[in-house]
Each structure stands twice: as structure tokens, then as C-alpha cells.
NUVO-989129 format. One record per residue: residue number from 1; residue in three letters; x, y, z of N, C-alpha, C, O in turn. Coordinates in steps of 0.1 Angstrom, whole numbers, plus 5000, padded with zeros to 4 digits. Layout:
N
NUM:ALA:X:Y:Z:X:Y:Z:X:Y:Z:X:Y:Z
...
END
This chain:
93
1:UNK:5111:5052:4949:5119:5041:4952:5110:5028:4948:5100:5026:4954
2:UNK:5116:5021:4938:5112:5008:4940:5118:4994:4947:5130:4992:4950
3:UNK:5104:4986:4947:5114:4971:4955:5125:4970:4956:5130:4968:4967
4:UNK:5132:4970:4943:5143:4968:4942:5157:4975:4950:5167:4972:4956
5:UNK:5151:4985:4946:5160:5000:4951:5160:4993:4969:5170:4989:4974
6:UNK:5147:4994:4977:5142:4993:4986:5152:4978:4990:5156:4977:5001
7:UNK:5155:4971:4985:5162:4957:4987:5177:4963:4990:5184:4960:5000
8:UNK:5179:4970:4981:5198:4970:4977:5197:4982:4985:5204:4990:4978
9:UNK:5194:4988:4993:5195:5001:5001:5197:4987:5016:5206:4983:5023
10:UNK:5183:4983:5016:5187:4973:5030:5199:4964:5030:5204:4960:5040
11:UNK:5203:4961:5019:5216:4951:5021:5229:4962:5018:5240:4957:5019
12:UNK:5230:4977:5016:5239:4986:5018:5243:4981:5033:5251:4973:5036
13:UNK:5231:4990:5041:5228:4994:5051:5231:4981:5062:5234:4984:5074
14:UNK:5229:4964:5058:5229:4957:5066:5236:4944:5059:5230:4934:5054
15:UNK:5254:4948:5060:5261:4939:5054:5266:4927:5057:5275:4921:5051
16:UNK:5256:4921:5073:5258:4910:5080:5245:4907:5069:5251:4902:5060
17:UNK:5235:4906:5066:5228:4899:5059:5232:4898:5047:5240:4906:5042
18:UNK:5222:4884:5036:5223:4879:5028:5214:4890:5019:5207:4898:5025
19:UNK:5213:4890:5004:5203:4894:4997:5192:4888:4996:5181:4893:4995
20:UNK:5195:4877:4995:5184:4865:4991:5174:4869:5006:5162:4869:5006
21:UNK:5184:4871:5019:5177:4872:5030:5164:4880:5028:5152:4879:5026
22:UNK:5176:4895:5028:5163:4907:5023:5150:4905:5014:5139:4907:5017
23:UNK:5155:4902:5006:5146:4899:4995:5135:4893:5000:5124:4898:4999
24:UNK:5140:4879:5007:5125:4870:5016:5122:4879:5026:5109:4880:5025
25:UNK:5125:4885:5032:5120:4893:5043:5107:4906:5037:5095:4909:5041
26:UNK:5116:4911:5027:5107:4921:5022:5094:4918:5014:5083:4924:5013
27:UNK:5099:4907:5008:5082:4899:5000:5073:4894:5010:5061:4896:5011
28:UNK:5079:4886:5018:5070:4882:5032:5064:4896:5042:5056:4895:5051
29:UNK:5071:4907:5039:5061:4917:5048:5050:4923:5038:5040:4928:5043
30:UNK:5050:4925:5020:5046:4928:5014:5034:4919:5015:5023:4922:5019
31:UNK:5037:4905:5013:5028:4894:5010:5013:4897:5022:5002:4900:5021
32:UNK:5023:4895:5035:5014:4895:5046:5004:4908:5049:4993:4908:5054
33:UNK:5008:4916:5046:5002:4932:5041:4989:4928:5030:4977:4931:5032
34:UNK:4996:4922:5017:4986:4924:5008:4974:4909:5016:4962:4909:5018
35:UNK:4981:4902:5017:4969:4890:5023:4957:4895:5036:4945:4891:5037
36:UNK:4964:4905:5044:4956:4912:5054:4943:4917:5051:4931:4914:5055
37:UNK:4949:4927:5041:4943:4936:5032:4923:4928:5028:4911:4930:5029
38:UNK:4936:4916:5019:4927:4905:5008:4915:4903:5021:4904:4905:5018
39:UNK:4917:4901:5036:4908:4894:5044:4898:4905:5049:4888:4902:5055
40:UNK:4900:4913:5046:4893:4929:5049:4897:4937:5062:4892:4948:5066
41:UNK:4905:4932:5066:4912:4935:5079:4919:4951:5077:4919:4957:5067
42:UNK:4927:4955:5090:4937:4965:5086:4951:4965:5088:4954:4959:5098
43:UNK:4962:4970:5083:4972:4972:5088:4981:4983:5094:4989:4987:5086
44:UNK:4982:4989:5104:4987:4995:5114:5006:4997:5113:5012:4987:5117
45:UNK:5013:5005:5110:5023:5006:5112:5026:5017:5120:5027:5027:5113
46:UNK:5027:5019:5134:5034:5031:5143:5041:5039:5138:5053:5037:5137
47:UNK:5035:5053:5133:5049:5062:5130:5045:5063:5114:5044:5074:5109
48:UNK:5042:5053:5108:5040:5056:5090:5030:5057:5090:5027:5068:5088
49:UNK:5020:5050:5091:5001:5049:5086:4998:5035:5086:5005:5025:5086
50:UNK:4982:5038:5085:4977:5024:5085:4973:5024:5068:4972:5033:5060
51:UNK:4969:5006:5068:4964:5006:5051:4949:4997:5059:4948:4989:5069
52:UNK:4941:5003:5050:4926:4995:5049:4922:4993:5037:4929:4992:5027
53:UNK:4905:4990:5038:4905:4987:5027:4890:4989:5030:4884:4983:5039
54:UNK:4885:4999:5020:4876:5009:5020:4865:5004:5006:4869:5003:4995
55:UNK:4852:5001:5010:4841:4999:5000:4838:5008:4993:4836:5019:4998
56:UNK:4835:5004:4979:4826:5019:4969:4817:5009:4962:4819:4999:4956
57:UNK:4806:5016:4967:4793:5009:4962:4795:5008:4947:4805:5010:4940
58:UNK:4781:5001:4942:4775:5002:4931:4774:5018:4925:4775:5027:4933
59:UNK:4774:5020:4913:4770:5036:4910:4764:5036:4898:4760:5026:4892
60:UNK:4762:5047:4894:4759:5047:4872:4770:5060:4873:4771:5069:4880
61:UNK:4780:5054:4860:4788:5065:4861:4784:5070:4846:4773:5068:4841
62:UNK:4795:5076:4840:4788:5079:4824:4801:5078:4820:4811:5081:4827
63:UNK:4798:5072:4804:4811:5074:4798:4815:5087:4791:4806:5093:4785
64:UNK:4828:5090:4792:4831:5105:4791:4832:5106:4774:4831:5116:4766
65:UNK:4834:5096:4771:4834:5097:4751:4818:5102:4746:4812:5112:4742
66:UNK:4814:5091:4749:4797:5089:4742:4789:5098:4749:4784:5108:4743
67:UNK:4788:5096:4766:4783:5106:4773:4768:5098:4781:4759:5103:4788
68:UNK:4771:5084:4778:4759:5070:4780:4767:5065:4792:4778:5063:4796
69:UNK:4752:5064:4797:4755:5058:4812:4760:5044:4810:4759:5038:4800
70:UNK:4769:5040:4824:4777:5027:4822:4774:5027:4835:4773:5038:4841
71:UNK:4771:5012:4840:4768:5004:4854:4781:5005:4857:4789:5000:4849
72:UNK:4785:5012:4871:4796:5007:4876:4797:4997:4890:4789:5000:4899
73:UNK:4803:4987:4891:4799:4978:4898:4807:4982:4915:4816:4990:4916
74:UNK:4802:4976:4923:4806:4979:4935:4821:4972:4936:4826:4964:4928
75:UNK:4827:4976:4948:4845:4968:4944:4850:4978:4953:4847:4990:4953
76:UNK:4861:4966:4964:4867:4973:4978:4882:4977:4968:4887:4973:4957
77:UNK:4887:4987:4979:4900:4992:4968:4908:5003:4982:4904:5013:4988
78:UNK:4923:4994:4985:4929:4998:4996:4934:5010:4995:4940:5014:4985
79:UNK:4930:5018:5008:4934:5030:5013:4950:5031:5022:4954:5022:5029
80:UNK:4954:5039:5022:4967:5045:5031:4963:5054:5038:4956:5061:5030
81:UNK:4963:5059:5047:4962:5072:5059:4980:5073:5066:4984:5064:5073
82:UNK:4984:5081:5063:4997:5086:5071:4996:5084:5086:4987:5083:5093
83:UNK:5008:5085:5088:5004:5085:5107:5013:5096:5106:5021:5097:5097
84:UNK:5012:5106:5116:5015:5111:5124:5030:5119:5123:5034:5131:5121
85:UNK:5036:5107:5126:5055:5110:5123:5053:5117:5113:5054:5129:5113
86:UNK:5049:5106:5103:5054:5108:5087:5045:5123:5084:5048:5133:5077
87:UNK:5036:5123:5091:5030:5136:5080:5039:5149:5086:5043:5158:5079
88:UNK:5043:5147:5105:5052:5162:5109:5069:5157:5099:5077:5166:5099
89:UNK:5072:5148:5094:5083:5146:5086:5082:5154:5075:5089:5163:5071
90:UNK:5071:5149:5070:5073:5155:5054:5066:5171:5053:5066:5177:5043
91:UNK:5062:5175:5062:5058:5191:5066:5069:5200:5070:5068:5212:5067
92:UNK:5083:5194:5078:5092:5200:5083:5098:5211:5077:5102:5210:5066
93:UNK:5099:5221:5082:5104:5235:5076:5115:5234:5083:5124:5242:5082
END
């Protein structure tokens, strides 16, 4: 599912609201998520998973053509962990 999809499913589903509404609602929880993120903080949702944001050092990696080492530089890069619900959801027999 994308954004979009994710927009027109909420304004199916909730035909007292506007789209323009949804729309702002859903970019302002994305926004606020990705700005959390940006601050090194975490985000926590009950029931789906938290997002962090996890460090990887410095390394030497090699390049896979030539086979020559390349400096790879250190750089944070956000994680997902499931919660709970979701993982006995999507396990469900």
C-alpha cells in the first residue's frame, strides 16, 4: 500500500471527513515520525512497533567489481522492530 492508497482507504472508511483533512493528518504523523527519527529519538506505536534509529560505524568495505577496498563512512539509518500484535497477526494460522 502506498500513501496514497493509505489516504483514499481513510476517506472510504471515514466519510464525515474531508480529503484534504486526511491528507494533512497523514503527512503531519509521517512528518512528525520522520523529524523524531531526524533528532535521534524513538518512536513507539502500541500494538505495531517502534522505529529507531540505529548507528553503523565507520568500516572498509570492498568493492565487489574491482575487489579494492573503499572507506565506508559511518551514517545512522532507521530501524522498525514489530510489536507484538502485529507479529501474533501476521503468524496467525
Amino acid at each position: 500500500m502506498i500513501k496514497s492508497e493509505l489516504i483514499a482507504r481513510l476517506v472510504e472508511t471515514n466519510p464525515h471527513l474531508y480529503q484534504r483533512d486526511v491528507e494533512r493528518i497523514v503527512n503531519t504523523i509521517f512528518e512528525e515520525i520522520t523529524n523524531t527519527l531526524a533528532d535521534g529519538n524513538r518512536v513507539e506505536l502500541r500494538g505495531f512497533g517502534a522505529f529507531s534509529v540505529k548507528h553503523r560505524p565507520a568500516r572498509i568495505g570492498r568493492n565487489p567489481r574491482t575487489g579494492a577496498t573503499v572507506s565506508v563512512p559511518e551514517k545512522h539509518v532507521p530501524y522498525f522492530k514489530t510489536g507484538k500484535d502485529l507479529r501474533e497477526r501476521l503468524n496467525k494460522k
